[in-house]
TIBADREN-616437 format. One record per residue: y negated, x, z negated of N, C-alpha, C in turn. Coordinates in pm, whole numbers, plus 32768, in hexadecimal, padded with zeros to 4 digits. Atoms other than C-alpha are relative to their C-alpha. Layout:
N
SITE;n.north;n.east;n.up;ca.north;ca.east;ca.up;c.north;c.east;c.up
SITE;Y;X;Z;Y;X;Z;Y;X;Z
...
//
This chain:
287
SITE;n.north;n.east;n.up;ca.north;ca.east;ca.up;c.north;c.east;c.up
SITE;806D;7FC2;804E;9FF6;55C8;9FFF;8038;8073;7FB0
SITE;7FC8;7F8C;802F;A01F;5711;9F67;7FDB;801A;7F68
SITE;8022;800E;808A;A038;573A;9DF1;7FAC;802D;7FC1
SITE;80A3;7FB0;8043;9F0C;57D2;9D15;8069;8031;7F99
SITE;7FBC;7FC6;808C;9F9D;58B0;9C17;7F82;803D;7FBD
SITE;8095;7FC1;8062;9EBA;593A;9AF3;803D;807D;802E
SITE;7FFC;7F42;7FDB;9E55;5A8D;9B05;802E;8047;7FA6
SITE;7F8F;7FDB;808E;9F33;5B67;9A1F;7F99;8061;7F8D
SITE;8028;7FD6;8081;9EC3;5B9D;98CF;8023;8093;7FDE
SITE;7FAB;7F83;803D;9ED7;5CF4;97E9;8050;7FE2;7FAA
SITE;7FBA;802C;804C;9FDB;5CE3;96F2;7FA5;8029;7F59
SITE;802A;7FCC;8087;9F37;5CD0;9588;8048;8075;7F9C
SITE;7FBC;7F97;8040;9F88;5E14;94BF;7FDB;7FED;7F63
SITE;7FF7;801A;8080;9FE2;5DD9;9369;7FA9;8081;7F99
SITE;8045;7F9A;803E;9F24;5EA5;926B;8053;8046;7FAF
SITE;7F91;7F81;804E;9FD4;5FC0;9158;8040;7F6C;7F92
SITE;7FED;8070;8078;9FCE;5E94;9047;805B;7F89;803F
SITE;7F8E;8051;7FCC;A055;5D87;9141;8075;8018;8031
SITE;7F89;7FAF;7FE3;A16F;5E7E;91B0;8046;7FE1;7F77
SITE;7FCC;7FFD;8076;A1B1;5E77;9045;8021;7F64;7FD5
SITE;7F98;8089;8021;A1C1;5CFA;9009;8064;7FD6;805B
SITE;7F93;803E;7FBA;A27E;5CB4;9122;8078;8065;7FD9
SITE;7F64;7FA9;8011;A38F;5DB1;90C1;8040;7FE1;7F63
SITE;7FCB;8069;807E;A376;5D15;8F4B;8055;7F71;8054
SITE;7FDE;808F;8002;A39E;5BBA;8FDA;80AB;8013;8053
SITE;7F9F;7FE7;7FBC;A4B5;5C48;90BB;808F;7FFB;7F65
SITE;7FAB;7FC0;8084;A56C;5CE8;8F75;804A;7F6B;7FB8
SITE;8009;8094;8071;A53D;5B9E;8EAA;8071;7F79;8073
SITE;7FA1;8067;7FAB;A5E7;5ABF;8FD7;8066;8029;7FF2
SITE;7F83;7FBE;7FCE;A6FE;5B9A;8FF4;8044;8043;7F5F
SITE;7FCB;8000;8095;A743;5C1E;8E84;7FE3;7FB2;7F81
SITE;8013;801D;808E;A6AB;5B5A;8D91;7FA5;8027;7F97
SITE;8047;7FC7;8096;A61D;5BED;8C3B;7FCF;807A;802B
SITE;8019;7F67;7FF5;A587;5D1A;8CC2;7F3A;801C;7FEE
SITE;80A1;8025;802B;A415;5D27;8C48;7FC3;809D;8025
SITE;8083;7F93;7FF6;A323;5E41;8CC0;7F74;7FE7;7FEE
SITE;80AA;801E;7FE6;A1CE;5E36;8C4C;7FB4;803C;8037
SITE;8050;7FEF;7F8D;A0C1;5E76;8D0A;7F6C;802E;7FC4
SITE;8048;7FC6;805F;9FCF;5F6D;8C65;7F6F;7FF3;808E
SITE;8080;801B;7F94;9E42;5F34;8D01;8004;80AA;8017
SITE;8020;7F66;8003;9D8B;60A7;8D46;7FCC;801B;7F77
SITE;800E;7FE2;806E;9D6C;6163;8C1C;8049;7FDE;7F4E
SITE;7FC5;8025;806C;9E5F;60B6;8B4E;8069;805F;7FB6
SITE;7F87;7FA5;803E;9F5B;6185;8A75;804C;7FB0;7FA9
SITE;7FCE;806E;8030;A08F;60E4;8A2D;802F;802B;7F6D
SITE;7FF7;8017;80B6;A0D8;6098;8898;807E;8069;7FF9
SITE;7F8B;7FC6;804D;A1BB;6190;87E6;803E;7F95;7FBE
SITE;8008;805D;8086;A27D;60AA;86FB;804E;804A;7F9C
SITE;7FE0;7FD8;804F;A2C5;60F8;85B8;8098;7FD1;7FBE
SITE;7F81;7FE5;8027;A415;6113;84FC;7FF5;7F9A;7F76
SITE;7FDF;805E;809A;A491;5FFA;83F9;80A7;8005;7FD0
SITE;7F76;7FD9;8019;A5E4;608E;839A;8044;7F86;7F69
SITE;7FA8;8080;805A;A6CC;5F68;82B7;806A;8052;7FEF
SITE;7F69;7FC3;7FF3;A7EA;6041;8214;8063;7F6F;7FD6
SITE;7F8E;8044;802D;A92F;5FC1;81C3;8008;7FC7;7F79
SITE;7FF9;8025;809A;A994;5EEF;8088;7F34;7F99;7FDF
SITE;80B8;8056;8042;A7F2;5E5B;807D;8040;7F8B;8008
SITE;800A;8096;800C;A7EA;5CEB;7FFF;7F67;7FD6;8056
SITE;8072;803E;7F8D;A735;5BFD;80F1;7F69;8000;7F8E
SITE;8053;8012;8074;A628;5BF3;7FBF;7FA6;80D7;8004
SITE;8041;7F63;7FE0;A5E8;5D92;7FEF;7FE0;7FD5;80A1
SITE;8046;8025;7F65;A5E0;5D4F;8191;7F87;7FC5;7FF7
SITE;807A;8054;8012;A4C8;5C75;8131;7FB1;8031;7FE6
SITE;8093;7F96;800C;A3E4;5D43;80A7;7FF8;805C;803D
SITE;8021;7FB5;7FD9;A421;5E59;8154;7FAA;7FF8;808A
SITE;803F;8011;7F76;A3A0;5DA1;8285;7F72;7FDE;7FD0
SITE;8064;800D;8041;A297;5D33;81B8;7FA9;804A;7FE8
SITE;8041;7F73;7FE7;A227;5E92;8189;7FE5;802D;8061
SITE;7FD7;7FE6;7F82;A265;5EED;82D0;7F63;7FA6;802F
SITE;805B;806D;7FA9;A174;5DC3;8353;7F4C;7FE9;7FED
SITE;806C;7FF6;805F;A078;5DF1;822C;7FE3;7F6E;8002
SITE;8020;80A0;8025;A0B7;5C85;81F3;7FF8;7FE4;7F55
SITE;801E;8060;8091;A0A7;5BBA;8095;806D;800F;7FF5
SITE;7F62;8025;8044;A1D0;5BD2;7FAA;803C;7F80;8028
SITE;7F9C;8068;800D;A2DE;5AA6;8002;7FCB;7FC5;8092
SITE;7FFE;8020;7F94;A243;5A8B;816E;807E;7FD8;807A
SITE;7F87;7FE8;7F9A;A380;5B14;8245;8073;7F7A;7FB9
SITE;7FA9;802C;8039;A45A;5A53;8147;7FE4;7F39;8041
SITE;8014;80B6;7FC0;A398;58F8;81AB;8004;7FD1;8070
SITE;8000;7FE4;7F7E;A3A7;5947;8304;808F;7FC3;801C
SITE;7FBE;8021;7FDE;A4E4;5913;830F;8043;7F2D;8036
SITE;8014;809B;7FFE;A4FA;5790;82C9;7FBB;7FD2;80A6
SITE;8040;7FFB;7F7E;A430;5796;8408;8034;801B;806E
SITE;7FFF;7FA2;7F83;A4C7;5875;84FC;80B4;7FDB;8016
SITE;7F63;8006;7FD7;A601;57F2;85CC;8067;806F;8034
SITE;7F99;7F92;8013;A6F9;5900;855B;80AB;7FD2;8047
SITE;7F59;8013;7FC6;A852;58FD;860E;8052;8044;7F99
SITE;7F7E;8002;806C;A92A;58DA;84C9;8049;7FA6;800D
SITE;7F90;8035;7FAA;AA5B;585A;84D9;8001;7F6D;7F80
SITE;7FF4;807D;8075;AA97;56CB;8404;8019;801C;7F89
SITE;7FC3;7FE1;8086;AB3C;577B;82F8;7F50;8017;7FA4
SITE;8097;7FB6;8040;A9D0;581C;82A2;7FDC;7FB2;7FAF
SITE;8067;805B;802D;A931;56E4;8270;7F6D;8038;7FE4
SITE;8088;7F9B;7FE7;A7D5;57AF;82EB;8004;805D;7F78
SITE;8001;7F8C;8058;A837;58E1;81EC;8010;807D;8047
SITE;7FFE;7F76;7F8C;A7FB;5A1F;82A3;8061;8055;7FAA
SITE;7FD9;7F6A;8095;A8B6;5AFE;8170;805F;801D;8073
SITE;7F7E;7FE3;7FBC;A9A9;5BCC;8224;7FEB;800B;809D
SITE;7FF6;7FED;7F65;A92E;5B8F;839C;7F67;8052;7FE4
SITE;808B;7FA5;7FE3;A7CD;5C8B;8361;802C;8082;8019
SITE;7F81;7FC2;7FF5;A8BE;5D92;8400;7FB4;809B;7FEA
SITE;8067;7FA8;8028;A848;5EED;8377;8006;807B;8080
SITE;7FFE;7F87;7F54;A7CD;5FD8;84B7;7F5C;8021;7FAA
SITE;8093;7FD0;7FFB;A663;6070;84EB;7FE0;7F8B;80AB
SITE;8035;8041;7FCA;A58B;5F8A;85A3;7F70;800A;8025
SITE;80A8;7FFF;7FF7;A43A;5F9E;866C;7F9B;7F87;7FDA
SITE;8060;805D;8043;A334;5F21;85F5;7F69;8003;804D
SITE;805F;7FCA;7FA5;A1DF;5F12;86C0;7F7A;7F83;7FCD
SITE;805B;803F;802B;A08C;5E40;8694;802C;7F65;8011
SITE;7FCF;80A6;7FF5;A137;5CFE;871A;8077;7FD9;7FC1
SITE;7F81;803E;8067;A256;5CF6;8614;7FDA;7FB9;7FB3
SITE;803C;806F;807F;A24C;5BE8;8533;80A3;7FDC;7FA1
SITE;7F4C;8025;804D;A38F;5B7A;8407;8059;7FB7;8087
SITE;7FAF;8052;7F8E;A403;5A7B;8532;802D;8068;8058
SITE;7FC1;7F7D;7FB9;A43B;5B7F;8601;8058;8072;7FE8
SITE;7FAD;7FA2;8022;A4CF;5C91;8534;807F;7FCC;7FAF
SITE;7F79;8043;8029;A5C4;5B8C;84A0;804F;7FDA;808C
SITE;7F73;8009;7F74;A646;5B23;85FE;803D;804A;8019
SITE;7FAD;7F7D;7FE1;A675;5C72;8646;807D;8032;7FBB
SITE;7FB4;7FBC;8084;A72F;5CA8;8515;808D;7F86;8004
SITE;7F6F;8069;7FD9;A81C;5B65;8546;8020;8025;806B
SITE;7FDB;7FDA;7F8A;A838;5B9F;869E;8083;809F;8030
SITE;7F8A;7F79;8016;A8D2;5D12;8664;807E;7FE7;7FA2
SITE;7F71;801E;8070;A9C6;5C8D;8525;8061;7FBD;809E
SITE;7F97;802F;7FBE;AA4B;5B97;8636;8036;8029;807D
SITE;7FF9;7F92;7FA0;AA57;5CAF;874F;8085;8027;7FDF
SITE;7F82;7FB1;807D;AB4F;5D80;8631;8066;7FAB;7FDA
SITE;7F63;806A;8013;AC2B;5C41;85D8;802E;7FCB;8095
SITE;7FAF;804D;7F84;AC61;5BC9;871E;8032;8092;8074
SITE;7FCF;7F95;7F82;ACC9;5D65;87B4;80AD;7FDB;7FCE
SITE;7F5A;803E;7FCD;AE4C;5D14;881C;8072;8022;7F7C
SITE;7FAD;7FE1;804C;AED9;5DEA;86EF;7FF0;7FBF;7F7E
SITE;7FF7;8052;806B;AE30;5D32;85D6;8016;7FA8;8022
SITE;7FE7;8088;7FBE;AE37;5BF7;8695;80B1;7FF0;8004
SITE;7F48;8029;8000;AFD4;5C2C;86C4;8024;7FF7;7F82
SITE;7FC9;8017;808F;AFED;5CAF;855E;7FFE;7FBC;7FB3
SITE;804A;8087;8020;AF42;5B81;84EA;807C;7F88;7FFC
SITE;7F99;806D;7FC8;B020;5A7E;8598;8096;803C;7FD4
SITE;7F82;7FD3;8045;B147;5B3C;851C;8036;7FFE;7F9B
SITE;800F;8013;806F;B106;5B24;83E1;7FCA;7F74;7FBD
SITE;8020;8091;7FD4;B09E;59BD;840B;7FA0;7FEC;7F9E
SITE;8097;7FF6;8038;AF41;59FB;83A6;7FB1;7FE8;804B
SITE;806A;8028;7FC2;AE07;5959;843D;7FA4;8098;8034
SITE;806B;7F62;8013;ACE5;5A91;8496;7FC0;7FE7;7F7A
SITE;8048;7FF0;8076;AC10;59E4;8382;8070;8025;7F49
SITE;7FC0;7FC0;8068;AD3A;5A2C;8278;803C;80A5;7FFC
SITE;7FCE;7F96;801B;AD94;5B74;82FE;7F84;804B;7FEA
SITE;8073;7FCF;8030;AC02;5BAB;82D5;8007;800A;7F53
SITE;8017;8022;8079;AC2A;5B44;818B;8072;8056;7FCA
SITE;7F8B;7FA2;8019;AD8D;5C29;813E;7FC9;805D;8022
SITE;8057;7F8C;8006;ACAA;5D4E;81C2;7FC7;8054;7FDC
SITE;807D;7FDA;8078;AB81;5D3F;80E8;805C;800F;7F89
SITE;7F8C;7FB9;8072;AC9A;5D5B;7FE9;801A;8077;7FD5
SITE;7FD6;7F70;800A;AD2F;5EA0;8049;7F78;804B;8005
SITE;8085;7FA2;7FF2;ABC8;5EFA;80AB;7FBA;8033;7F52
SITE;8046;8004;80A5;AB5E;5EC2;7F16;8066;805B;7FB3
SITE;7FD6;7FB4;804D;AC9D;5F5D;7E8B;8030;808B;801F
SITE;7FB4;7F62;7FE6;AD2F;608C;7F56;7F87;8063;7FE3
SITE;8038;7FE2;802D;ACA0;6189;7EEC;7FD5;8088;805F
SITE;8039;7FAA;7F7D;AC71;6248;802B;8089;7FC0;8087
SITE;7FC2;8055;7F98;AD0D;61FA;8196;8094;8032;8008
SITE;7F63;7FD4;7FF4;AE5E;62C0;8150;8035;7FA2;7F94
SITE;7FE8;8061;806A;AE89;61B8;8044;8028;7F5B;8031
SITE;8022;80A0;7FCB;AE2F;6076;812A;8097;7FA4;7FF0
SITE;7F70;8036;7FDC;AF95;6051;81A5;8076;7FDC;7F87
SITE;7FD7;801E;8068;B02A;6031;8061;7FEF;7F8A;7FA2
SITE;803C;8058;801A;AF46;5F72;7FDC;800C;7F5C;7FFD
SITE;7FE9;8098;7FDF;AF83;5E54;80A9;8090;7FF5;7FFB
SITE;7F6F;7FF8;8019;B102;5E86;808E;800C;7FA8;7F95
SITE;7FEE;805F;8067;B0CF;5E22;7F32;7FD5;7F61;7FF1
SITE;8025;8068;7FE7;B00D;5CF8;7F92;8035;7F91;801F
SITE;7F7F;8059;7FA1;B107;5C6E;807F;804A;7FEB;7FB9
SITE;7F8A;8050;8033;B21A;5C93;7FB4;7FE1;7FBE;7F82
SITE;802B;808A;8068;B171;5BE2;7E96;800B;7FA4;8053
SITE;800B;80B3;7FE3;B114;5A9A;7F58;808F;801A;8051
SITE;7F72;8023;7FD8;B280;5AC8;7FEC;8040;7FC9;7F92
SITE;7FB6;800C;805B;B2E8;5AAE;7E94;7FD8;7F90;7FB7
SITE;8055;805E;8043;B1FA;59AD;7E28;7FD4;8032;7F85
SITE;802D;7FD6;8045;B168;5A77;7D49;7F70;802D;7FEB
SITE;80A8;7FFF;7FBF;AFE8;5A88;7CE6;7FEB;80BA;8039
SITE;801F;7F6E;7FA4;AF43;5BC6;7D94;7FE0;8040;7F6A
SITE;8023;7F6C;805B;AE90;5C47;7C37;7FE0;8042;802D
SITE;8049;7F98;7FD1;AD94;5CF1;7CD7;7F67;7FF9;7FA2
SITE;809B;7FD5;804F;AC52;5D67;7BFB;7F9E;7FD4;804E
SITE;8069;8001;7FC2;AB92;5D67;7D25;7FE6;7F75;8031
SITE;8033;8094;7FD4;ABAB;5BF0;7D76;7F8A;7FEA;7F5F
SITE;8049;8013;8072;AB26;5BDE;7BFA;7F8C;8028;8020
SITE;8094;7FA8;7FED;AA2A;5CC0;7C2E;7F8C;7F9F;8084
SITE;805B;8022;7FA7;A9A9;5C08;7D3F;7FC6;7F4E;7FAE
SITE;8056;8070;804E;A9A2;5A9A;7C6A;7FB1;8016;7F9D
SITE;8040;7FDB;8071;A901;5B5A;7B70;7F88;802C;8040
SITE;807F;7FE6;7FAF;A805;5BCA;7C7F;7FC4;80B1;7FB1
SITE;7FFB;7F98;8056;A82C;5D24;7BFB;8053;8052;805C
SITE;7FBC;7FAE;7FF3;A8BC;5E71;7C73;803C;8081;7F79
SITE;7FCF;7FCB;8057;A97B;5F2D;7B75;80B3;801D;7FE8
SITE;7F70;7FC7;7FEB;AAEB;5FDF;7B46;8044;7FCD;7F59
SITE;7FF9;8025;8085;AAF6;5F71;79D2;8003;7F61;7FDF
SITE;7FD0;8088;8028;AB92;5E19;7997;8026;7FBC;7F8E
SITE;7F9F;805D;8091;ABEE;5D48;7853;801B;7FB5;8035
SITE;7FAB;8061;8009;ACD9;5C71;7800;7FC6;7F8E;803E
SITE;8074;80A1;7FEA;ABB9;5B4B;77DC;7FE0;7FE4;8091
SITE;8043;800D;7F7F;AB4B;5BA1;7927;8066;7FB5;8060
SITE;7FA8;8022;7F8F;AC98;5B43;79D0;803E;7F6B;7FE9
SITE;7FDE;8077;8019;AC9F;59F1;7915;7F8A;7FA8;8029
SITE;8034;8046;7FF0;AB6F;597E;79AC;7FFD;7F98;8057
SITE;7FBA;806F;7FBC;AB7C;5824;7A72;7F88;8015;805E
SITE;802F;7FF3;7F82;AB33;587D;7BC9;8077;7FE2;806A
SITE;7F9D;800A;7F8A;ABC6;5869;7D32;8016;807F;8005
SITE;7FB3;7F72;7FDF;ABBE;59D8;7D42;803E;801D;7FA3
SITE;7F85;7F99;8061;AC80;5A14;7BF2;806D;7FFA;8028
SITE;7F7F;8011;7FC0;ADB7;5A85;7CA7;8042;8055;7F91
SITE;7F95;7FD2;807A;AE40;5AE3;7B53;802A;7F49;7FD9
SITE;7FF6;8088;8051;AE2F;5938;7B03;8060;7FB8;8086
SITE;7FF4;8039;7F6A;AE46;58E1;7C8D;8091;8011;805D
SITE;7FB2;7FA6;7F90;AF51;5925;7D70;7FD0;8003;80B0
SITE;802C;7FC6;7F7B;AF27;5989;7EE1;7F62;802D;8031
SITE;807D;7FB4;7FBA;AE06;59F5;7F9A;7F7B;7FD4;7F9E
SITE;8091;8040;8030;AC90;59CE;7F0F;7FC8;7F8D;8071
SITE;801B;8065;7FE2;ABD2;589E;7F9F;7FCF;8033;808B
SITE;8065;7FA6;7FB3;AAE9;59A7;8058;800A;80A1;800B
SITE;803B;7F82;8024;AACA;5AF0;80AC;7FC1;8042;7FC0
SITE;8062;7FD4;806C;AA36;5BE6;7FAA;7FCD;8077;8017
SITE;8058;7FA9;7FD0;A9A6;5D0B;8084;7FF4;801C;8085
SITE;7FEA;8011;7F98;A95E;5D53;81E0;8077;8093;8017
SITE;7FDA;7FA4;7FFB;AA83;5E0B;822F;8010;8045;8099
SITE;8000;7FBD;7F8E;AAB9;5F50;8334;8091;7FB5;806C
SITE;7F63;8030;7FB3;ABD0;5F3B;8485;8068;8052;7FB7
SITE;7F6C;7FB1;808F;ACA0;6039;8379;803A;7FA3;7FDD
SITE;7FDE;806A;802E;ACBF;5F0A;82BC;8045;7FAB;802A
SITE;7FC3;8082;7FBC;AD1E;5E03;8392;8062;8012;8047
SITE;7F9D;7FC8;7FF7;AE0E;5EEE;842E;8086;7FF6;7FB8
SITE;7F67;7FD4;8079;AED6;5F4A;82EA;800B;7F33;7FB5
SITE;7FD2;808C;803A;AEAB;5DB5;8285;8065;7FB4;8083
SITE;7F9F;8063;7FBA;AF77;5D5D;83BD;805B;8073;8041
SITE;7FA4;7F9C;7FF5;B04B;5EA2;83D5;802B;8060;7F97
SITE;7FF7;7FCA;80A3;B0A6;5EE2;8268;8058;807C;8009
SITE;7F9C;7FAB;7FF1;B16E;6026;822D;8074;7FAD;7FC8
SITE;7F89;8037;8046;B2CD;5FCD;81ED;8020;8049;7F75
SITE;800F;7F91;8086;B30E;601B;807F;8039;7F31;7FB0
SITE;7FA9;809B;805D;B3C3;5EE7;7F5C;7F63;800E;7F82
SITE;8065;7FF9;8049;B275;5F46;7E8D;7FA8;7F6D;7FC8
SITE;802E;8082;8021;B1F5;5E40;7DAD;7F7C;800F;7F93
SITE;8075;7FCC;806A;B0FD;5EE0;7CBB;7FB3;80B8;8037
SITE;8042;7F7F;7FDD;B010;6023;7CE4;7F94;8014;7F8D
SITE;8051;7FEE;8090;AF1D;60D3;7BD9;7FBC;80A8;8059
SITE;802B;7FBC;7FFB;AE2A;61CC;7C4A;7FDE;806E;7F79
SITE;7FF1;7FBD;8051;AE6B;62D3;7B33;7F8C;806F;7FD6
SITE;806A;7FA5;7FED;AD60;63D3;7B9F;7FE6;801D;8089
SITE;803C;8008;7F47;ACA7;6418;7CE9;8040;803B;803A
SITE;7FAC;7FC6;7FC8;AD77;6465;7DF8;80C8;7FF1;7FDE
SITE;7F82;8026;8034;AEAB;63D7;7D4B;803B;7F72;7FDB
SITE;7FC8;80AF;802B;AF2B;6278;7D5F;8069;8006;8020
SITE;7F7B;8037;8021;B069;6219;7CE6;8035;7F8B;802D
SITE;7FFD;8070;7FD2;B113;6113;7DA7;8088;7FE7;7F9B
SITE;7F97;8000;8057;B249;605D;7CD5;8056;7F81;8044
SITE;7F9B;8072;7FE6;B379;5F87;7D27;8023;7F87;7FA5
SITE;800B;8064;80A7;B382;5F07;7BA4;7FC2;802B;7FE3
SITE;8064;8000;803E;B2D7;5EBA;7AB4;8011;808B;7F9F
SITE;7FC4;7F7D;8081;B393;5FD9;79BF;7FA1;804F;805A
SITE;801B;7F9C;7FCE;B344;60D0;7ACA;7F50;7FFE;7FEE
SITE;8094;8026;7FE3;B1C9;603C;7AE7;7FC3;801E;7F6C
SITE;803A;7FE4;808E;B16A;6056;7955;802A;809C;7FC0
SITE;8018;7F65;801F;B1FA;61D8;7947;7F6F;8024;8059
SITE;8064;7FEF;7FA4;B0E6;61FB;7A66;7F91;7FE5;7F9D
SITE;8077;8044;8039;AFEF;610D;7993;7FFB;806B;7F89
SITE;802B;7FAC;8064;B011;61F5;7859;7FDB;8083;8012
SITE;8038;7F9B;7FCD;AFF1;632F;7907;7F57;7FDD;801A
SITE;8081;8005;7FD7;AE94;6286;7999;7FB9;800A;7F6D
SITE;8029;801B;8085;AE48;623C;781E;7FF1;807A;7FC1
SITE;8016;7F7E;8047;AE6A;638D;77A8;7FA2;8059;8010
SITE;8074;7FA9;7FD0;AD8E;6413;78A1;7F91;7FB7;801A
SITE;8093;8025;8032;AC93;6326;7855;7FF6;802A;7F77
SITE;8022;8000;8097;AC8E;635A;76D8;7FCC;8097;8015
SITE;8044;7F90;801C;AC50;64C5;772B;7FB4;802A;8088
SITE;806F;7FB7;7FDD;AB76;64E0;7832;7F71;7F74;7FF8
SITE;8087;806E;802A;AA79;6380;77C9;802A;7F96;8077
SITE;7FFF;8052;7FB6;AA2D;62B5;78D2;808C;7FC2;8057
SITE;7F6C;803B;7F75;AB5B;61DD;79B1;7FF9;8049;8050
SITE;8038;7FB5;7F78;AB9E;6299;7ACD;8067;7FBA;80B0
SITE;7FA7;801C;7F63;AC7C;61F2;7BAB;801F;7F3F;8003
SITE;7FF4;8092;800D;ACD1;605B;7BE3;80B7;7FEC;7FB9
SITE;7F81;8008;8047;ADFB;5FCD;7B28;8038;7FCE;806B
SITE;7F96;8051;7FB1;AE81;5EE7;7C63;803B;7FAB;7FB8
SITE;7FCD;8059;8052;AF63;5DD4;7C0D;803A;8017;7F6D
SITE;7FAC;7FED;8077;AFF5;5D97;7ABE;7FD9;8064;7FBB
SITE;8027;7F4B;8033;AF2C;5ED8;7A5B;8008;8022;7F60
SITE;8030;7FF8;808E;AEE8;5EB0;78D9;804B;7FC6;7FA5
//
C-alpha cells in the first residue's frame, strides 16, 4: 500500500512585532539581563530625569533629596529602606551611610526610594570590589565596609582631592600607632551637624564617633564617599605625617610632630582672629 502524505502546508510568516519577540527571547536565552521594551504605535519613550548625589552627603541628605526628586512625603525614602533588600555587607547591620555612592542617576515615572537605593548600593559595591581598591583593601587588612568607612573620612576632611592622599596617611599611621584619629568630622557627624568650628566640649562628648575619646575607626561610615576617596584610603601617599591643620584655603599643613603641628595651629589662629569666621579644619590634635 502506498503511503498518503499531507499536502504541504505554507510556512507561517511571523509579523514585525513577533520578529521582535522572538529575537528578545533569543537575546534573553543566550545573554541574560538584556531588557528591550517594546514601545506600542505612537508611544514616545520617557526621557529620565537627573538625581545627581555629590560627594561627602550623609545618608540623611540622600534621603530627601530623593524625596524631592519623587515629590514624596518627608521621611518616605528614609522608611523605605527598612523594607527594601539592600546588598550591605553584615558589618552595616541594614545602615546604608556610606554605600548611597554619589553619581547622577535616572530617574523616570517608575522610580520609587527602593529602587534608587539599590542602585546606589549596588554602584558603592561595584567601586569597592574594582581590583585596586579591592587589593588595597586586603593589604591593608581592611574589610570594603571599613575601607568605606576610612573613605568617608578623608572624604569629610581633605580639603580638596590633592589633599586625599595625605589625609589618609595620617589616618593609617595613627591606628598603626594606636592612637585616636581626632577627627572633627566624626564629631560633627555625632553631633548631626556640619561645621569647621569645634570646642573643646564637643570632643568630650560620649559617643562612638568621638574619635578624640575613641580609638580606631568610627562604628559607621559618616558620608557617602567618592572612588578619589577610597583610592587615597587604600593607597595613602607615603609621608611619617601624623597631624594636619588647614590654615587657609588652598593650604593644609601636614606635620610629623606635634611642635611642628601647633606652629601650623597658631598661624591658622591668627588668620582667623583677623579675617572672622574659621576658615580651614584643624585635623588631629588641632587646638
Amino acid at each position: 500500500m502506498r503511503p498518503e502524505y499531507p499536502p504541504p502546508q505554507r510556512r507561517p510568516r511571523l509579523t514585525r512585532r513577533g520578529r521582535l519577540a522572538l529575537f528578545l527571547g533569543t537575546l534573553l536565552a543566550v545573554g541574560g539581563a538584556v531588557v528591550i521594551p517594546i514601545l506600542g504605535r505612537g508611544e514616545v519613550p520617557e526621557t529620565p530625569r537627573r538625581l545627581l548625589i555629590p560627594e561627602g552627603w550623609r545618608a540623611q541628605q540622600v534621603y530627601a533629596a530623593v524625596d524631592r526628586e519623587l515629590k514624596l512625603p518627608p521621611g518616605s525614602t528614609k522608611a523605605a529602606v527598612a523594607t527594601t533588600a539592600l546588598a550591605l555587607p553584615a558589618e552595616a547591620k541594614g545602615n546604608p551611610e556610606g554605600y548611597l555612592f554619589p553619581a547622577t542617576y535616572p530617574v523616570t515615572s517608575k522610580s520609587t526610594p527602593a529602587t534608587l537605593l539599590t542602585q546606589m548600593v549596588q554602584t558603592a559595591n561595584r567601586k569597592l570590589a574594582t581590583q585596586a581598591v579591592a587589593d588595597g583593601g586586603k593589604a591593608h587588612g581592611m574589610t570594603p565596609y571599613q575601607t568605606a568607612t576610612l573613605a568617608s573620612i578623608i572624604e569629610a576632611e581633605a580639603e580638596g582631592r590633592t589633599d586625599m592622599g595625605k589625609v589618609a596617611r595620617v589616618v593609617h599611621n595613627r591606628l598603626a600607632k594606636s592612637m585616636p584619629l581626632q577627627m572633627d568630622s566624626t564629631v560633627n557627624y555625632a553631633l548631626n551637624r556640619s561645621t569647621v568650628d569645634t570646642k573643646l566640649s564637643d570632643t568630650r562628648i560620649d559617643s562612638p564617633f568621638n574619635t578624640y575619646e575613641r580609638q580606631g575607626l568610627p562604628p559607621t561610615p559618616i558620608d557617602s564617599p567618592g572612588l578619589e576617596a577610597m583610592a587615597a584610603a587604600v593607597a595613602p601617599t607615603p609621608g611619617d605625617w601624623l597631624f594636619f591643620v588647614t590654615v587657609k584655603p588652598g593650604d593644609t599643613r601636614f606635620s610629623a610632630t606635634y611642635e611642628e603641628h601647633k606652629k601650623h595651629v597658631a598661624e591658622f589662629n591668627r588668620i582667623r582672629a583677623s579675617t572672622g569666621p574659621r576658615t580651614g579644619q584643624a585635623g588631629p590634635a588641632g587646638r
